[in-house]
Every structure is written in structure tokens, then in C-alpha cells.
C-alpha positions in Angstrom: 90.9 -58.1 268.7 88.2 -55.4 267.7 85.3 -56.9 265.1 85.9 -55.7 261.7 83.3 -53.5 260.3 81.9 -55.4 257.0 78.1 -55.1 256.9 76.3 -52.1 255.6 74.9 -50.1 257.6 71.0 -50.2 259.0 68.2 -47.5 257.9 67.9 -46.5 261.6 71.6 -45.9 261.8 71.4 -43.9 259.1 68.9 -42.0 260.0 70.7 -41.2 263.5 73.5 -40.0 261.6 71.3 -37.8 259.6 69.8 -36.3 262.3 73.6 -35.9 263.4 73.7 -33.7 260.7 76.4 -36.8 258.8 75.1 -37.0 255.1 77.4 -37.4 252.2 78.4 -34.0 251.3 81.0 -33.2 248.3 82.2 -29.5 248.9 83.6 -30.1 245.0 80.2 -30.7 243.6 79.2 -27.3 245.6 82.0 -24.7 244.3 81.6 -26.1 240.4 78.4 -25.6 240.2 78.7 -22.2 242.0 80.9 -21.5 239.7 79.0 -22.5 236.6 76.3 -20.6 237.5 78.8 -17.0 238.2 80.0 -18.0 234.5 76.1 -17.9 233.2 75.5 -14.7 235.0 78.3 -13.0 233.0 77.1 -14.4 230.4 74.1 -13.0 231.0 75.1 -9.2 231.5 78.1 -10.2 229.1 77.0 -6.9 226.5 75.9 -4.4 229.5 79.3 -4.7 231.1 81.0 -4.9 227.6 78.7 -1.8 226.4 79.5 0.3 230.1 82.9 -0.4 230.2 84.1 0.7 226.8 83.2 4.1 226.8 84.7 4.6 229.9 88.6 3.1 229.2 88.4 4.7 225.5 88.2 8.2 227.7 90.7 7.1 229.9 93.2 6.0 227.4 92.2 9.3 226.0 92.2 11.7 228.3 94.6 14.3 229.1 96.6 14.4 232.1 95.2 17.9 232.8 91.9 16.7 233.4 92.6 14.9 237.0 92.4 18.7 238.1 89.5 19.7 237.1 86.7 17.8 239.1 84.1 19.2 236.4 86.0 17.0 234.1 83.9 13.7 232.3 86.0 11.6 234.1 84.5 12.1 237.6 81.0 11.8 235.8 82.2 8.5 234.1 82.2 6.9 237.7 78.4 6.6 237.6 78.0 3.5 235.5 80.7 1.8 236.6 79.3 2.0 240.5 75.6 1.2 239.2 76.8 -1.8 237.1 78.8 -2.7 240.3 75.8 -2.8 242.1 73.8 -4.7 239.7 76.7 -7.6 239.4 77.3 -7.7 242.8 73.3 -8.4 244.0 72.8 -10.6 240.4 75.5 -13.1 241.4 74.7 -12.8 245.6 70.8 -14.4 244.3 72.3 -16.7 241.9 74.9 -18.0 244.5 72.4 -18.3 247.5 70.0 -19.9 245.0 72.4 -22.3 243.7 74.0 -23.2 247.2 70.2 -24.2 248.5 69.4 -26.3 245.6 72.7 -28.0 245.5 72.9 -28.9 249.3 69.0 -30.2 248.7 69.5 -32.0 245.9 72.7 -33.8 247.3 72.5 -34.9 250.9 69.3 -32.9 251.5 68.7 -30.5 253.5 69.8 -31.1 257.2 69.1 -29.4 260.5 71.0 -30.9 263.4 70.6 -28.9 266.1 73.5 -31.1 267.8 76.2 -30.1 265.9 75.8 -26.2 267.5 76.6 -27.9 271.1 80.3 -27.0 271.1 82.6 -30.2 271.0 86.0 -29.5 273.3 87.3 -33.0 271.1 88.1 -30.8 268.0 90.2 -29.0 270.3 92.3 -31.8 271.1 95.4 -31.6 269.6 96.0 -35.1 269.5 93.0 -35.8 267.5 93.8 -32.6 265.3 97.3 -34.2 264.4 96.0 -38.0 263.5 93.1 -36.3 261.3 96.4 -34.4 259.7 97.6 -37.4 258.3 94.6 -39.5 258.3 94.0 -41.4 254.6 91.1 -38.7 254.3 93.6 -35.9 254.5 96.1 -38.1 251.8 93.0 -38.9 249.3 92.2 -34.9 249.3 95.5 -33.9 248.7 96.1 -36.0 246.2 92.8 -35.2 244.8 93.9 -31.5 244.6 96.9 -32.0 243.1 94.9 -33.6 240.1 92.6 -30.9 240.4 95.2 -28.8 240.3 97.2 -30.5 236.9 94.1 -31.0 235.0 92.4 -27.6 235.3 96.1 -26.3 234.3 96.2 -28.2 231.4 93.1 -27.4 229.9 93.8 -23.6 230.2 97.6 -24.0 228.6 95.8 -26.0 225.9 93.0 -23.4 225.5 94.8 -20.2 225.7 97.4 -22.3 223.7 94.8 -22.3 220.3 93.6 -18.8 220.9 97.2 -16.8 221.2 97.5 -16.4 217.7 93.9 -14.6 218.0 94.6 -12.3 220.6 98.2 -11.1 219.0 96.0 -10.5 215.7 94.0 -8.0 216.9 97.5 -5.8 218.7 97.2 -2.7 217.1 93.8 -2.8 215.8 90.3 -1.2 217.0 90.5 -0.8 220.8 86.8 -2.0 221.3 87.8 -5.0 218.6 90.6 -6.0 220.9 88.5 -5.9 223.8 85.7 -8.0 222.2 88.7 -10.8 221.6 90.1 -10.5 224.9 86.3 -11.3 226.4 85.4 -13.8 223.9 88.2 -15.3 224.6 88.0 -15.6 228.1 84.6 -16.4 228.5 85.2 -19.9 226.5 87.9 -20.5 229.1 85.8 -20.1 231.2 83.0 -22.3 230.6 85.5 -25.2 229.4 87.0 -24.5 233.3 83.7 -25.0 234.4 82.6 -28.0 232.3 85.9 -30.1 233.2 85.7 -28.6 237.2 82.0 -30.7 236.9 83.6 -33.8 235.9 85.9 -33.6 238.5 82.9 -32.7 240.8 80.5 -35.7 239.7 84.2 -38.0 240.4 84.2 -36.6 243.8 80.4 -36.8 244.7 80.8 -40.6 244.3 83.8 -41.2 246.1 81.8 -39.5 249.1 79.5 -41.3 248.9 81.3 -44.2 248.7 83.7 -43.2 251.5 80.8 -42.1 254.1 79.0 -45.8 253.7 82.6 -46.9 254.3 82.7 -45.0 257.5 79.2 -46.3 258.5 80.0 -50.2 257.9 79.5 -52.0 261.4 80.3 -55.4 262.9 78.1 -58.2 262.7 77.5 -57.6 266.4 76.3 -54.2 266.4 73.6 -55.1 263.1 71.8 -58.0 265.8 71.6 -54.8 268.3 70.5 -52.7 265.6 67.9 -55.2 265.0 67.2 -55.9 268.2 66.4 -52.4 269.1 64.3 -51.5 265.7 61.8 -54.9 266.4 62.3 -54.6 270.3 64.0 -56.4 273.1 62.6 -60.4 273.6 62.0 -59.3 277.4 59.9 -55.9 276.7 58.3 -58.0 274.0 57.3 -60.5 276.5 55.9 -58.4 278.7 53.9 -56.7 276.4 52.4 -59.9 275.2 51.7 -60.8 278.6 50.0 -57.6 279.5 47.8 -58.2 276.3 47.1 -61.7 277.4 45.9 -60.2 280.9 43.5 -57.7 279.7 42.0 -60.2 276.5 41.4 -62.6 280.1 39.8 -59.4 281.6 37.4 -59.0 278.6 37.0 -62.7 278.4 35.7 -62.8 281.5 33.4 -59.8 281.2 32.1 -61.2 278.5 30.8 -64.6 280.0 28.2 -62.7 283.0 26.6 -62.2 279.9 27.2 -65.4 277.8 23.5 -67.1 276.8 25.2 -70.6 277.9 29.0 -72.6 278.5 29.0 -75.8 276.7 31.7 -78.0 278.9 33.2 -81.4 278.2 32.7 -81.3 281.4 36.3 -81.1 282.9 38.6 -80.3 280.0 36.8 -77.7 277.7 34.6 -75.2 278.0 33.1 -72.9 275.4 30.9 -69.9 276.2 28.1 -68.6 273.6 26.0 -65.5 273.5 23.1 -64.9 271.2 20.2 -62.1 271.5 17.7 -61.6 268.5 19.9 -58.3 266.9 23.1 -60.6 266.2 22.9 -63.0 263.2 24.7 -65.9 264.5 25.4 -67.1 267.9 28.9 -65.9 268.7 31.6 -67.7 271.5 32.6 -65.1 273.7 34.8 -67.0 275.9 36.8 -71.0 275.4 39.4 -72.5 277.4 41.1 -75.7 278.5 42.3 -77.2 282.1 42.1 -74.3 284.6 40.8 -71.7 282.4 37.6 -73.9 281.6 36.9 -74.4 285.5 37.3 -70.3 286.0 34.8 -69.9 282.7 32.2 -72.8 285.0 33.1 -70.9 287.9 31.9 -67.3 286.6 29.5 -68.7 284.8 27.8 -70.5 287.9 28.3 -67.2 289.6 26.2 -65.4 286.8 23.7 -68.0 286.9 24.6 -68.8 283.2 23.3 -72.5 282.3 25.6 -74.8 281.7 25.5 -77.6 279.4 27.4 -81.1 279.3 28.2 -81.4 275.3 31.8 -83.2 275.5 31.5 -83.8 271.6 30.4 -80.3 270.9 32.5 -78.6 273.0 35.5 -79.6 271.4 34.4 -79.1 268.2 33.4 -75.5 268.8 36.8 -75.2 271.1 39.2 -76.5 268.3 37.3 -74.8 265.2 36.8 -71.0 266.2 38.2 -68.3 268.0 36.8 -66.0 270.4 34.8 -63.5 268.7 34.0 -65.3 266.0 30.2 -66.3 264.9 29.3 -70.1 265.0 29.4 -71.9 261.5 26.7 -73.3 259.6 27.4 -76.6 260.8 26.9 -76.2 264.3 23.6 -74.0 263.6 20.8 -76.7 264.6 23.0 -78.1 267.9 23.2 -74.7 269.2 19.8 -73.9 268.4 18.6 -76.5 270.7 21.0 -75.4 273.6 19.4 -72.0 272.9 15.6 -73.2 273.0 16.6 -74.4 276.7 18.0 -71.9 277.8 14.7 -70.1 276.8 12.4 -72.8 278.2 14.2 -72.8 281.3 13.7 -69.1 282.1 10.5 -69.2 281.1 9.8 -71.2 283.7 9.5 -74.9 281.7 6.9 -72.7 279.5 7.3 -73.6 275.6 
């Protein structure tokens, strides 16, 4: 029986699926605000068109019939504004779209370029697949989601148009341009109550896909351990890595003790190596080690002609309370001193 899929997802599965070009996208969210932002641009040019477009149907309605003929006639001329304001609403709206698109698609979900999803995928030709995704509960929740959609939008233009009908049969019969204004003013509240209720329903559907894609990235308890397994590394890699470390802080180690000042021993169980010169401030242990690591420590230090001394209490004390690398403390200041005054009077030949 497959592992059900209750844990949240892991940042680096996330992240794959990003780069997968899978973020939480609500096409809903997308088209209101695109729509919004049409409905402020009309706004915008609301007394341009109004003042282009007047002129031109009070000639019409006025115009005789013998004037198609005559191609000197106003009414060819009249064409003129109508194709510049064309023009002008058409490039308006393209900038305000494109602009709008970009900001919403960065503002939810971010902006995403996965160069994957251009390989083509012969799956999404399978008709098999094609059918099950047909009555997936994805397909259901949209359609249902639509039909809402669909009731609620109706309703607020039945209820809308419902107030304003007495308005618009007032002005039947009056000033052309008057009943033009209504007809427009009109409208353009539809409009924006349209767009203001299209939102809500927009904001509704931005959460649910959210909502659904986390659903969609839940995975089984077995698949987090791999997750974290792979983000802080498999135990044998990690081994080896630590062992590889190990090998080259021996390598250094053991550099370090040709030039050690003196090996302070136990004699068989510890050994502790020490290096001083006049620039350093504290005698420093360059090298420590137990069982067969102290007798390679004598060994190379024998090699190196590097003095050793038999200090079994001291040895272990400088073993058990520092770390190669570190400076000597205080305490162990005047023993070390006199291992160092040897070592001086021994290569000077017994001179003091």
C-alpha cells in the first residue's frame, strides 16, 4: 500500500519545483486585475473618447443619404479621429496590460524561468492522461468555480442595471449628447463594481492555489528523511570526508613536529609536542597523541633530532587540557620554561 503524503513539503523541494517552473499561479487573480486596470484606462481617456465620438454620430444621425456619394463629403474627413483615437486606445491599454501582467506574475509566484518546461513533453500527448486530468477533482473544483463565477458576476449586473433603468429610459427623447453621457456613466459604474466583485473572487482563488499546490507537494514521511538526508549529506560521503580531513590534519601534525622545540612523553602512553621561538608569545603544542600516535610523534621526533623529555605528570596535563594549536596556559608557564632552558643548554653545547 503506497505511503500517504502528510508532511509539508522541504525548502529544497520547493525550490526544485520552482526551478521547474511549479509556483502557485492563480490565472483569476491575473485577468481581474487586467481588467481593472482596462477599466482605469477608460477612465482615463473617458472625456477624449466621449468629446471624439459625439461629433461624429451627431453627423451621422444627421447626415443625408446623398452624402455617401460624394467622397468630398465631412463624413469621409470624420474618419480621422476616430482612427487616431483608435490608435491611442489600442497602444494605451497594450502598456498598461504588459505592465500589469509583469507586476502581477512578480508579485504572485515571482518571476520564473525554467528553461525545462520548453523541452517538449510527448506525456501531454497521451490521451490517457488527457482523459483522467478531464475529470480529475482539479477539473471539478474549476468548474464549479466558474459556475459561481458565472452566477455572481450575473447578479451584480441584473442588480446594477436593475437601479439604473429608470435613468436610462429618462433621458429617451432628450439631448442626444445627454443620453450618451447616461449611457457611459452608466456603464462605467458597472464596470468598476464588475471589477471590484471579479477581485474578491480573484483574492478567493489565489488562496485556494495556494492551498491546493502545497497539497500537491505534501510527501511521505520516507521521502522528508531522503530530503534530509540529501540537504545535510549521505553518513558514508560524510565519513569519508571526515576521514580525508583527519588524514591531512595527521599530515600537518606531523610537519609540524621536525620543527617542534621538544615532545614531552609519559613515556609510553602520551606524547605532547611544543614549539617556541622568541617572535611567539607563548609556547604553543603543535602535535599530542595517545598509544600508537604518541610512538609515531617519538619516532619523528627522534628522526628530527628533537629532544625528548620524560614528564608523565605533565604530559597528561598538557594532553587532556589543550588542543593542537593552542598556546600553553599560564599554569604550565614555569614547567615548560625549564624544558625550554634545556633544550637551549643542550645545543649550546652544556654552555649556560
Amino acid at each position: 500500500m503506497a505511503e500517504e503524503k502528510t508532511e509539508k513539503p522541504t525548502p529544497r523541494k520547493l525550490k526544485r519545483a520552482r526551478e521547474q517552473g511549479q509556483v502557485p499561479r492563480s490565472r483569476e487573480m491575473q485577468s481581474a486585475l487586467v481588467f481593472m486596470v482596462v477599466v482605469m484606462v477608460l477612465g482615463f481617456i473617458y472625456n477624449r473618447t466621449l468629446n471624439t465620438l459625439i461629433p461624429i454620430m451627431v453627423l451621422w444621425r444627421d447626415l443625408d443619404t446623398a452624402a455617401f456619394g460624394d467622397p468630398a463629403s465631412t463624413i469621409y474627413t470624420a474618419w480621422k479621429p476616430i482612427i487616431s483615437l483608435w490608435v491611442y486606445v489600442v497602444i494605451l491599454l497594450g502598456i498598461a496590460v504588459l505592465i500589469t501582467v509583469f507586476l502581477v506574475n512578480w508579485a504572485f509566484g515571482g518571476l520564473v524561468i525554467a528553461w525545462k518546461r520548453l523541452v517538449p513533453n510527448l506525456n501531454a500527448l497521451n490521451p490517457v492522461n488527457n482523459i483522467k486530468n478531464l475529470f480529475s477533482l482539479n477539473k471539478l473544483v474549476e468548474t464549479i468555480y466558474g459556475i459561481i463565477k458565472l452566477f455572481v458576476i450575473t447578479w451584480v449586473v441584473y442588480g446594477y442595471v436593475k437601479v439604473h433603468w429608470a435613468s436610462l429610459i429618462s433621458v429617451i427623447g432628450v439631448n442626444f449628447k445627454a443620453q450618451v453621457y447616461e449611457f457611459i456613466s452608466v456603464v462605467n459604474g458597472l464596470l468598476w463594481r464588475v471589477g471590484f466583485v471579479y477581485v474578491g473572487i480573484a483574492i478567493l482563488d489565489w488562496y485556494y492555489q495556494k492551498w491546493n499546490y502545497m497539497r500537491n507537494m505534501r510527501m511521505t514521511k520516507q521521502e522528508v528523511k531522503e530530503e534530509l538526508k540529501a540537504m545535510e549529506g549521505n553518513p558514508q560521503i560524510k565519513r569519508k570526508i571526515r576521514q580525508k580531513m583527519y588524514a591531512v590534519a595527521m599530515r600537518r601534525m606531523f610537519m609540524d613536529i621536525k620543527n617542534a622545540t621538544a615532545v614531552v612523553t609519559n613515556p609510553t602512553e602520551f606524547a605532547v609536542a611544543i614549539q617556541y621561538n622568541e617572535s611567539m608569545i607563548a609556547p604553543k603544542i603543535v602535535a599530542k597523541g595517545t598509544g600508537w600516535l604518541a610512538k609515531r610523534i617519538k619516532a619523528i621526533a627522534r628522526r628530527h633530532k628533537v629532544p625528548i623529555f620524560r614528564r608523565p605528570k605533565l604530559a597528561r596535563r598538557l594532553f587532556w587540557e589543550h588542543e593542537v594549536g593552542d598556546y600553553i596556559k599560564p599554569d604550565f608557564y614555569l614547567e615548560v620554561a625549564k624544558i625550554i632552558r634545556d633544550v637551549i643548554i643542550k645545543k649550546r653545547g652544556g654552555r649556560r
